[in-house]
LOBAKOL-983733 format. One record per residue: residue in three letters; x, y, z of N, C-alpha, C, O in turn. Coordinates in Angstrom, 2 decimals. Atoms other than C-alpha are relative to their C-alpha. Example, Ala and Ser with C-alpha at 12.3 -4.5 7.8 and 13.67 -1.06 7.14 Angstrom:
<atoms>
+-----+---------+---------+---------+---------+---------+---------+---------+---------+---------+---------+---------+---------+
|   r |     n.x |     n.y |     n.z |    ca.x |    ca.y |    ca.z |     c.x |     c.y |     c.z |     o.x |     o.y |     o.z |
+-----+---------+---------+---------+---------+---------+---------+---------+---------+---------+---------+---------+---------+
| ALA |    0.89 |   -1.19 |    0.00 |   12.30 |   -4.50 |    7.80 |    0.90 |    1.20 |    0.00 |    1.94 |    1.18 |    0.66 |
| SER |   -0.82 |   -1.19 |   -0.06 |   13.67 |   -1.06 |    7.14 |   -0.77 |    1.09 |    0.73 |   -0.26 |    2.20 |    0.90 |
+-----+---------+---------+---------+---------+---------+---------+---------+---------+---------+---------+---------+---------+
</atoms>
This chain:
<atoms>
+-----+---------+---------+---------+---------+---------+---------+---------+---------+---------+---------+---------+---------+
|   r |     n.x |     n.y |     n.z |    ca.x |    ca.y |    ca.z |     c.x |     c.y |     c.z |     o.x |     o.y |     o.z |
+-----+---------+---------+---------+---------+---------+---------+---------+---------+---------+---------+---------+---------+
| UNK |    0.06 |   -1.33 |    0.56 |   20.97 |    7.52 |   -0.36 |   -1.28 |    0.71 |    0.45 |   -2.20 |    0.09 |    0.99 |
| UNK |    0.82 |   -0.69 |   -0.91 |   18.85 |   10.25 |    0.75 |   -1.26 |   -0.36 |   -1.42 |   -2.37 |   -0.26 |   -0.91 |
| UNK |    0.81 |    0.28 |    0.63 |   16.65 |    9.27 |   -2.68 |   -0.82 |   -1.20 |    0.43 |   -2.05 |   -1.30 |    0.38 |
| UNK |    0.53 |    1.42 |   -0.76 |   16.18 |    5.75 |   -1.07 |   -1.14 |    0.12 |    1.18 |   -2.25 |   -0.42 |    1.21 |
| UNK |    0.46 |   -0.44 |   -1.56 |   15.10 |    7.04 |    2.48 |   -1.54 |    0.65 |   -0.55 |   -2.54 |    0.15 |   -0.04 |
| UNK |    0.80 |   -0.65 |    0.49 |   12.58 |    9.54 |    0.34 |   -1.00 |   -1.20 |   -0.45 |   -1.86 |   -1.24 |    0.43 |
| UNK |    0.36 |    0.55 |    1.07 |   10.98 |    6.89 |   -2.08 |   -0.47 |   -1.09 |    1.80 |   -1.64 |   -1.15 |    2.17 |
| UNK |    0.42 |    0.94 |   -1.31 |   10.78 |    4.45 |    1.52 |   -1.32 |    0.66 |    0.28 |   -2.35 |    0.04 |    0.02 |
| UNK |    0.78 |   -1.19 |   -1.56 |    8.65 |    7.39 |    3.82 |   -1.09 |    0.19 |   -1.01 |   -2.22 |    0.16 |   -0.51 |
| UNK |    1.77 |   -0.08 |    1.13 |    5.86 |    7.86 |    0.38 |   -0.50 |   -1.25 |    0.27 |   -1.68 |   -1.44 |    0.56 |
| UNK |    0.85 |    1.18 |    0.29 |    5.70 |    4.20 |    0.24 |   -0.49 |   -0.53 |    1.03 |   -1.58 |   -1.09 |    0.89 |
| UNK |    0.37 |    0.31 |   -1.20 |    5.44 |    3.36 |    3.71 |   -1.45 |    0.77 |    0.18 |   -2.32 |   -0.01 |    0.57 |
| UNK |    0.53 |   -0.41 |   -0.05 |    3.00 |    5.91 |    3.75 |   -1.45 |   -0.49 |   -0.85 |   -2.48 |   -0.98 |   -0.40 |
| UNK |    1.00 |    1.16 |    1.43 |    0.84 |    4.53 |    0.39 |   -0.61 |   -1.20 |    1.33 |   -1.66 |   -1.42 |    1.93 |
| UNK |    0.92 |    1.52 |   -0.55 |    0.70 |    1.28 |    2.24 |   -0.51 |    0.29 |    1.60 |   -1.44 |   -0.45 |    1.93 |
| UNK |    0.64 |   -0.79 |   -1.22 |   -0.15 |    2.99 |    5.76 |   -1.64 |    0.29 |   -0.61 |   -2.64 |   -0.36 |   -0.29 |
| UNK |    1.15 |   -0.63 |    0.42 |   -2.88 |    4.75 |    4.02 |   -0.84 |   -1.18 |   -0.73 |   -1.99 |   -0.76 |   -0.90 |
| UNK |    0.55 |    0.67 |    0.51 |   -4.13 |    1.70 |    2.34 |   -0.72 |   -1.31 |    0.86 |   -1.78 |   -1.89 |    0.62 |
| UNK |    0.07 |    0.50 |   -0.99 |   -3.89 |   -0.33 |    5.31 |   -1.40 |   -0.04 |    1.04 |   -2.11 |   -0.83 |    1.66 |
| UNK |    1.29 |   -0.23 |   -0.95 |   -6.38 |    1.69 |    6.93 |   -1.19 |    0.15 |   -0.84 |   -2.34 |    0.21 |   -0.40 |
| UNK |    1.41 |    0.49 |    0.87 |   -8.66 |    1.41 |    4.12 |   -0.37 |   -1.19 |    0.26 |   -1.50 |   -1.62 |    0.47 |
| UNK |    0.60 |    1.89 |    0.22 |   -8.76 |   -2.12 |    4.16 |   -0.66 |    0.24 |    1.68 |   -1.84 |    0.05 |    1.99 |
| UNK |    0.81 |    0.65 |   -1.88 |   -9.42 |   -2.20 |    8.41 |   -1.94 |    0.88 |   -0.27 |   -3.02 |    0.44 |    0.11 |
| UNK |    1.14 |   -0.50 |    0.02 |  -12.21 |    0.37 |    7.39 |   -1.19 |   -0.77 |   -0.81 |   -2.33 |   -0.72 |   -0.34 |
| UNK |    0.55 |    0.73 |    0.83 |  -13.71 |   -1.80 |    4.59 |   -0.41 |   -1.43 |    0.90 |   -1.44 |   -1.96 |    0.48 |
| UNK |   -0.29 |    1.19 |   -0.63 |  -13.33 |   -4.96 |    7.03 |   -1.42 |    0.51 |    0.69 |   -2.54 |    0.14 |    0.35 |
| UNK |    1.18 |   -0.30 |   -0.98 |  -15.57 |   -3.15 |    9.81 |   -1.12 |    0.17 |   -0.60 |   -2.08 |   -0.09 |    0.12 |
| UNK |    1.18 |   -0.36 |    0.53 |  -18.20 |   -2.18 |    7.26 |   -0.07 |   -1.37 |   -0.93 |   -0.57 |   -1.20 |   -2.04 |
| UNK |   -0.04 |    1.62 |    0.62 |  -17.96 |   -5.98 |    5.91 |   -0.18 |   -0.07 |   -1.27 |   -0.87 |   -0.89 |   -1.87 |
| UNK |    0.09 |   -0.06 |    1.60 |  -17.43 |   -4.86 |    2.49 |    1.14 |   -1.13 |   -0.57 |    2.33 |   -0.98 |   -0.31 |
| UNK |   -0.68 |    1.23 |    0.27 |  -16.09 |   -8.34 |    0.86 |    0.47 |    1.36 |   -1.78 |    1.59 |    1.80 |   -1.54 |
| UNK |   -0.01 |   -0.57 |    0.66 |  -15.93 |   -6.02 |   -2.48 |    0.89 |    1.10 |    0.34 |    1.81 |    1.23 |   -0.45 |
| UNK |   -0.94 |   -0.99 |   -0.43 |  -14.13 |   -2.95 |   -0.53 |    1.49 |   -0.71 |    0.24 |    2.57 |   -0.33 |   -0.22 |
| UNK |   -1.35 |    0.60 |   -0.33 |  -11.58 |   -5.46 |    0.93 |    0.94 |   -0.99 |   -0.93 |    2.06 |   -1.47 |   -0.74 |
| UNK |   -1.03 |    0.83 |    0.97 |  -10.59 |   -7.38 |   -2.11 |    0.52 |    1.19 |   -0.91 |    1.60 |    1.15 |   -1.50 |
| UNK |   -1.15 |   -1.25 |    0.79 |   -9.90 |   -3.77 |   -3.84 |    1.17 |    0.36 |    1.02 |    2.29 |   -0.10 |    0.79 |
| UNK |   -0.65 |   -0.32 |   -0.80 |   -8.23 |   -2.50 |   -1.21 |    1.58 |   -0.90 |    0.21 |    2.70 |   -0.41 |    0.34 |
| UNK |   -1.07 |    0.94 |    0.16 |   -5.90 |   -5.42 |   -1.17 |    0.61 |   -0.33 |   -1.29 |    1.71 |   -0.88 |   -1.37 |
| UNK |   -0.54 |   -0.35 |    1.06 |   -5.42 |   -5.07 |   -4.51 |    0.80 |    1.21 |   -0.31 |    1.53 |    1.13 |   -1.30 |
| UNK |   -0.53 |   -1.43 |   -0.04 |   -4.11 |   -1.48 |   -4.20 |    1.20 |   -0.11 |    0.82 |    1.92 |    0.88 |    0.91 |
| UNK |   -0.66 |    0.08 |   -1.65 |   -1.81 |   -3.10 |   -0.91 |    1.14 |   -0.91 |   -1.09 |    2.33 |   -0.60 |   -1.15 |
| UNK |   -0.67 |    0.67 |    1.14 |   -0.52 |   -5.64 |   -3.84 |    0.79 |    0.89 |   -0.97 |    1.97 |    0.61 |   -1.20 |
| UNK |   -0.28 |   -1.05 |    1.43 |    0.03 |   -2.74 |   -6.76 |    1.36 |    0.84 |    0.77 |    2.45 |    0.90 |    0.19 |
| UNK |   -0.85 |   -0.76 |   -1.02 |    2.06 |   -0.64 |   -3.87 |    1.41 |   -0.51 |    0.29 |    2.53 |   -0.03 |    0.16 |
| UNK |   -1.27 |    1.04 |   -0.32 |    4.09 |   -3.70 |   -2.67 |    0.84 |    0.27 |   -1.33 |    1.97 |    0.75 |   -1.34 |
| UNK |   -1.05 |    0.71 |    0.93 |    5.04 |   -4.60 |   -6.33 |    0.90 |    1.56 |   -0.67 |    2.07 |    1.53 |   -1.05 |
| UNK |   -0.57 |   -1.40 |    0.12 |    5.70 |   -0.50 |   -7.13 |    1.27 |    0.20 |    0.62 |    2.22 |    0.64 |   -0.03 |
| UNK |   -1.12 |   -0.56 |   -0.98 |    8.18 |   -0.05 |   -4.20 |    0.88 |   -1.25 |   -0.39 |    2.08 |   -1.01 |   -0.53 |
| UNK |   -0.99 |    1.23 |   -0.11 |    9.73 |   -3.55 |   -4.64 |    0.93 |    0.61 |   -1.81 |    2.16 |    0.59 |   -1.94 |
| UNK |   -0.63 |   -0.62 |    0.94 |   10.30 |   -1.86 |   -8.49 |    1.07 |    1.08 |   -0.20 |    1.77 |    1.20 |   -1.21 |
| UNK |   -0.98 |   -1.52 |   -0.49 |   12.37 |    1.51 |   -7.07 |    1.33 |   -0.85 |    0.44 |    2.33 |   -0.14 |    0.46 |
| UNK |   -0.91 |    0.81 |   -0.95 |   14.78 |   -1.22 |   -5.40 |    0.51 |   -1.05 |   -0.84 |    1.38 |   -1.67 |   -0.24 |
| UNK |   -0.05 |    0.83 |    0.66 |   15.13 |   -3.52 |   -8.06 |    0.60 |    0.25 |   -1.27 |   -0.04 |    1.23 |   -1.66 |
| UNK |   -0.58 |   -1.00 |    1.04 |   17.20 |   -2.57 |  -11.31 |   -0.89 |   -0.78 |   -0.99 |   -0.92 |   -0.47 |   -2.18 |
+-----+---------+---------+---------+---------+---------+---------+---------+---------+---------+---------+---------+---------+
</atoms>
């Protein structure tokens, strides 16, 4: 459904955008930046896996 496709292209996006937090946090060797960041990559996953899931 075109709601499906929609709810995909944010979340893909979310975890895109989070993605490149973490590589940015990595280069600036923030051990503190990259365990949030991966926490936010976690929260995202389990969000979208919720839209898909009854």
């Amino acid at each position: 459904s075109l709601y499906a496709i929609a709810c995909r292209s944010v979340g893909a996006q979310r975890v895109k955008n989070t993605c490149i937090q973490f590589h940015e946090c990595c280069q600036e060797k923030s051990k503190v930046g990259c365990l949030k960041t991966l926490d936010y990559l976690r929260n995202d996953f389990y969000d979208l896996c919720s839209m898909f899931i009854p």
